[in-house]
Each structure stands twice: as structure tokens, then as C-alpha cells.
N, C-alpha and C positions, 0 to 999 in steps of 0.2 A: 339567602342572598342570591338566589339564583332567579335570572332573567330571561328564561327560554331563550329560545332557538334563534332570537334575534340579537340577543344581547351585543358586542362591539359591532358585529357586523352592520351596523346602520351608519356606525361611526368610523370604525376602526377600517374598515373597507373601502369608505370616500378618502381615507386618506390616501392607502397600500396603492388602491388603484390609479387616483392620481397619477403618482408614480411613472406608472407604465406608459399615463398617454403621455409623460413630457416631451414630445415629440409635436404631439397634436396640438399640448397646448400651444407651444412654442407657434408650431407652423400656422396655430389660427391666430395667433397672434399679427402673424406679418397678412395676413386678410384684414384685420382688425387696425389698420394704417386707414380706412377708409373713412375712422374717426382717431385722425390725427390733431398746441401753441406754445413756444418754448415755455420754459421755467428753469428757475434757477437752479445753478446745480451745486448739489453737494456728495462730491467723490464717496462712493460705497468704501466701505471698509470689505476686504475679504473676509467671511462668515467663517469664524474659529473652526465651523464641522465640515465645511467643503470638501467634499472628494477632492484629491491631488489631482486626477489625469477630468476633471471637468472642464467641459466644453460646453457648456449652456447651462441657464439659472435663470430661473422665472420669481420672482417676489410677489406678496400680496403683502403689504402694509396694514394690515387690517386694523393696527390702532391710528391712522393718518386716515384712513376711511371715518370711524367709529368720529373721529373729533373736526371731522372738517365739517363746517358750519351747513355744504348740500345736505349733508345726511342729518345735520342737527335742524335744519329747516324744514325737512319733510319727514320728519322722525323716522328714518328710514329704521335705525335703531330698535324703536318700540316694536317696528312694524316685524321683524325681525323676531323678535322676543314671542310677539303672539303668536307669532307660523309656529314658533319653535315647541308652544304652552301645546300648539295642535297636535303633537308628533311625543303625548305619553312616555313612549318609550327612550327615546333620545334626552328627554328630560332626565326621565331613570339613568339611565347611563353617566349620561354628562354627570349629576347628580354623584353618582355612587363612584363615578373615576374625581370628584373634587373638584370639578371644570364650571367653572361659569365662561361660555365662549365669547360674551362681550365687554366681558374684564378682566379673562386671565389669557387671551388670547393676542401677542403683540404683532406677528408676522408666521407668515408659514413660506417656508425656501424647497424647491423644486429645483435639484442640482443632478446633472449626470455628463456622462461624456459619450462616445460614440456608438459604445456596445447598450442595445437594444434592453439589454435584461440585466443593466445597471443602474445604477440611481438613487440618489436620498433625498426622503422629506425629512424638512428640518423644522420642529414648529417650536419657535420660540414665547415665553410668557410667563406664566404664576403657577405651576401645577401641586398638586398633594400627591407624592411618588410614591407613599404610603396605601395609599386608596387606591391610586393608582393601580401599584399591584395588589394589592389585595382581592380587587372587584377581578383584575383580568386570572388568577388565580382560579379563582372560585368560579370563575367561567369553565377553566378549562377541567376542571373536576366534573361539571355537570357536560360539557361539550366536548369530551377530548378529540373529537373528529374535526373539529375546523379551528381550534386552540391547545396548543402542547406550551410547557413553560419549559424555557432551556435557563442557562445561564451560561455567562460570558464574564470569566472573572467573578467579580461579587456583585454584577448587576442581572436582575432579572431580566427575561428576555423572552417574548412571547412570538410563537411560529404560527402566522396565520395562515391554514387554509380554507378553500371554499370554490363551488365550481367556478366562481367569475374568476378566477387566479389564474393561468395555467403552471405554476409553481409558484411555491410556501412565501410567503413576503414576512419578513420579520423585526417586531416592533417592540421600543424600550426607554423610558424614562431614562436619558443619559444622566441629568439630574431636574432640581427643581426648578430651574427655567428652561427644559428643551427637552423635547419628545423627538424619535428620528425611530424614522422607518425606512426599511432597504431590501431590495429584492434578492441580495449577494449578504449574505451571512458576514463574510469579508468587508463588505462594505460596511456593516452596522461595528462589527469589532473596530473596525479605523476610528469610527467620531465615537465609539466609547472610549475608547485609547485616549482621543484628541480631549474630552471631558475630563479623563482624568489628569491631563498634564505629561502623558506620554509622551506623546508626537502630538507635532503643528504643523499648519497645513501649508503645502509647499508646493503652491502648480505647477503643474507640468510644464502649460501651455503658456509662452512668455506673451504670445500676443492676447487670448484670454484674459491674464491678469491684470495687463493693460487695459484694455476694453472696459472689466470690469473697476478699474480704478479710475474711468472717466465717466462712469455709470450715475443716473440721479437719482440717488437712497433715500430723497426726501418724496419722490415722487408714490402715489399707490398703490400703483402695479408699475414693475419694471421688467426687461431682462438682455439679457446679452447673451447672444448665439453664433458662435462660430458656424463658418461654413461645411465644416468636415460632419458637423450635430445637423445640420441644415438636411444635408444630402441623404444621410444616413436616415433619419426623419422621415423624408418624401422617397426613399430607394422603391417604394411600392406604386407612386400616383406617375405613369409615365407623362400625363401631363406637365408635371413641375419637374422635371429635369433637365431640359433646356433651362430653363429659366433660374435651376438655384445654382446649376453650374457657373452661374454668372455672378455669382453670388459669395462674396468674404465673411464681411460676415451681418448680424441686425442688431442692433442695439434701440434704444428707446423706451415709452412709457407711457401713462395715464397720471395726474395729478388733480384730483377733486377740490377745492377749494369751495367760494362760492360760487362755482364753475366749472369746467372742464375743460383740463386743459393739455391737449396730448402732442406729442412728436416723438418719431421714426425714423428711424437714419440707417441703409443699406450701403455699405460699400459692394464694390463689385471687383472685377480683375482688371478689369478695364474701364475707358472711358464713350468705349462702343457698347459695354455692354451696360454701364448706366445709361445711354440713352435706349436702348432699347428696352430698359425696365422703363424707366420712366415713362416711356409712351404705353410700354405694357400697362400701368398701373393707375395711367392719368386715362384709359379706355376704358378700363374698368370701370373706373371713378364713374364717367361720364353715363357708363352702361345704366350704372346704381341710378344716378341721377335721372335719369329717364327714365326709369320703375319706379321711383318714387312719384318722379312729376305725375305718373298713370294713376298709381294709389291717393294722390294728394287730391286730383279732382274728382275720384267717388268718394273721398273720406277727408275734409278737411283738417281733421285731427293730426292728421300724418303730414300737413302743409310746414309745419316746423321741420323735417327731415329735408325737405328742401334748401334751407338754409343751413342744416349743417355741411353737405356738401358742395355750396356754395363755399365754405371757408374752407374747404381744403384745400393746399396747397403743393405742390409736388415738384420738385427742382431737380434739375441734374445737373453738376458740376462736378465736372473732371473723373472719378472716380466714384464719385458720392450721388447717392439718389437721399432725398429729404421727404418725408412729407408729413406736414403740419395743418393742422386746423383746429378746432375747438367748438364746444358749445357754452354761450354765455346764461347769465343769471337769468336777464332778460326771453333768451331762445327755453329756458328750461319751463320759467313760469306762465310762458304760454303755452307751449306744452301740454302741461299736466292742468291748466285750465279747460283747453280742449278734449 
């Protein structure tokens, strides 16, 4: 049953590492406003394994992805599955851990709070905790150098090293619908606690849990980001610190239907410093929009990018910067005709 030298690491790696850039993700996120249209909301529920002292959460929907009719129209699904047939080994894995990723995989949660070398993935869905360990087991017998098997109470618990790490990240089947991974030992003990009915999750942060109780859980990708996660995040790019100091906090999302349909919402401290984002970020806009219009007359293909930046929208009132836009059915199938 042994899977050489690559075995979880193709898998279990994209996840741990993850992790570590929730900062990146977060921050390319608020880049990623330059494809920003409302949609309805339906309040998140706070996630049973949340870290208490979290201050930012990133979602991926993945079964609102899998079942929304873009993806079922351009089988992005299948498309999916064949990359996946390419990639031998990852099939082995998934395989041998009892994972089918495009039917037992519901959501994966990206939670942490300020300190850098904190944080948990949370992946929700259908797993075999059996195989599970068993496969991660029999790795660490034939690999003990990048897989050690602890335990935490009566749950197995795997210590993953490897040079992309610069410290052990550690990963464990809480039960049959939730896998969580965490950089603090401590962190992974709290949502096996919170699994078995120990302790329940009890934010720290009253404005956080607000935040995320006005959050849209139906949309595909979401997340809500305090400013204190903001700063901390960018303490390295002296570029964005002017800019995030102005900054409370980001909330917003992506909603695929037969369309796409995104909005972004930045409070700030003030209402000087939303307009000076806003003008920051409607330059930008403008910047893109002029690269594109460059790329759209040597490559008509790219002529569609024009009109998504055309619909972007970007407001500032009072406190609040907005910015909304969308690509339609219509914008997409010319597109991909092109």
C-alpha cells in the first residue's frame, strides 16, 4: 500500500499550505473587486470548528460551484475530472484516502485571526475516516520523515512535514464529514474538542461575528476580513499600508449561476478615507481598462474584458466603498466563442 515519495504531499500539502497564505488569499481577494452584482442574501451560520479569536474566513462553495448550471453548461465538471484521470497519482491518493472530490467534497473554510502561524482548514463533505487513516498510517511507516501519526484523545492525527512548510502543520479526520488542518497543535485540539461536543465556538470578536452573520453563505466563494487580519496580512508590502490603515474591515463574494455575479463592500474609518479608496480603486479600474482596451485591439478575443469592466461599479458613501459588477450569460458565450 505504499505510494512513494509523493504520496499525501500532492494532496495533503495544497491543503496545510493553503493555510499559511490566508492572508494572500484574503488580500487577492480585495484585488479581485475588479470583477465585482448584488444577490441575495442568506446570513452564514457561524461554522461549529471556527477558531474563537478568528478575524478573517474565506469560503469556497464547491458544491454551489459543481451544481450551478455555468459549470453544468460548459461541463467544467467533466473538464475537471479528465485533468484529474491526468494526475495517476492524485487519483491513487484520493482513491486510497475514499475521496471522490466532486461528490464528497461540500465546502473548504479558511479561518484564522491575527497571528501569522495560526489557522484552520476546515473541509466539509462525505469522507471514509477508515481509509482515511489507514492510507495516511501506512505513509508514515514507509515516509516517517515528512508523516509522524500522533494522537489527540482517540483521534488520529497526522504531523505533516516537508521543506515547503517552515514548521509541522497538522492534519485529522474530526469525523465523517470534516477534515481540518492547523498549523498550532492547539488549534487542531480546539475543533476536535468542538467535534466531539466539548466546547462550542464562542468569538471573540463581537464585530467579526456580526460581520459574518450579515455574510452571503449562498454565494461560491465568500469572506469577511477584519482590519486588524487586513494589516497584519500586508505588514510586509509598504505599498498597502497607507491604504489598509483606512481600512475596517471587507466583506463580499462571487455567485456563479448562469452568470456571475460578484459584490464587495470595504468600510473604512472614515468618510475621507472612503473617498480616497474609492478614487484609489476606481484608477485602478480605469488603469485595467486601458490594458485591456491595448490587448482587445491585437486580440479580439480579449474584446469581452472590455465589457466586464465596463460594469464595474464603485461607490462611496459615508463610510462604505462598494463595488459591484458582473459578467452575463450573454458576455460569457461570446467569450468562449472567441
Amino acid at each position: 500500500m505504499g505510494f512513494g515519495k509523493g504520496f499525501p504531499r500532492r494532496i495533503l500539502l495544497e491543503a496545510v499550505i493553503s493555510m499559511r497564505r490566508l492572508r494572500f488569499l484574503l488580500v487577492a481577494s480585495l484585488a479581485a473587486v475588479s470583477l465585482a452584482v448584488t444577490a441575495p442574501v442568506h446570513a452564514a451560520d457561524v461554522d461549529p470548528f471556527l477558531p474563537n479569536d478568528s478575524e478573517a474566513i474565506f469560503v469556497l462553495n464547491i458544491r454551489q460551484l459543481l451544481d450551478s448550471n455555468l459549470f453544468k453548461k460548459y461541463g467544467v465538471a467533466e473538464k475537471a475530472v479528465a485533468a484529474l484521470k491526468e494526475e495517476p497519482m492524485a487519483v491513487q491518493v484520493l482513491s486510497s484516502l475514499g475521496i471522490d472530490p466532486l461528490k464528497d467534497i461540500d465546502s473548504v473554510v479558511i479561518a484564522g485571526g491575527t497571528d501569522p502561524d495560526k489557522g484552520l482548514v476546515i473541509v466539509h463533505g462525505h469522507f471514509d475516516v477508515a481509509k482515511f487513516n489507514a492510507t495516511g498510517e501506512q505513509h508514515a511507516k514507509d515516509h516517517p520523515d515528512n508523516l509522524k501519526v500522533q494522537k489527540i484523545g482517540a483521534t488520529t492525527v497526522f504531523e505533516v512535514s516537508a521543506p515547503e512548510l517552515d514548521k509541522p502543520m497538522f492534519v485529522a479526520a474530526a469525523s465523517k464529514t470534516t477534515l481540518v488542518a492547523a498549523g498550532s497543535k492547539d488549534y487542531l485540539a480546539e475543533a476536535l474538542d468542538k467535534a466531539a461536543g466539548k466546547k462550542k465556538t464562542a468569538l471573540k470578536s463581537t464585530q467579526f461575528a456580526d460581520l459574518l452573520g450579515k455574510a452571503d453563505a449562498k454565494q461560491s466563494m465568500w469572506l469577511v476580513v477584519g482590519g486588524a487580519a487586513l494589516q497584519q496580512g500586508l505588514a510586509k508590502v509598504e505599498q498597502a499600508k497607507e491604504v489598509v490603515a483606512k481600512i475596517e474591515n471587507l466583506t463580499g463574494g462571487v455567485t456563479l449561476t448562469d452568470d456571475v455575479k460578484m459584490k464587495f463592500v470595504i468600510s473604512t474609518k472614515d468618510a475621507d478615507g472612503a473617498k480616497a479608496l474609492s478614487k484609489m480603486i476606481s484608477d485602478g479600474i480605469n488603469a485595467a481598462k486601458g490594458f485591456a482596451s491595448l490587448i482587445a485591439a491585437q486580440e479580439k478575443a480579449a474584446a469581452p474584458l472590455l465589457e466586464v469592466f465596463d460594469s464595474i461599479k464603485v461607490d462611496a458613501a459615508d463610510k462604505t466603498v462598494s463595488i459591484t459588477g458582473g459578467v452575463s450569460a450573454e458576455q460569457i458565450d461570446k467569450a468562449l466563442k472567441r
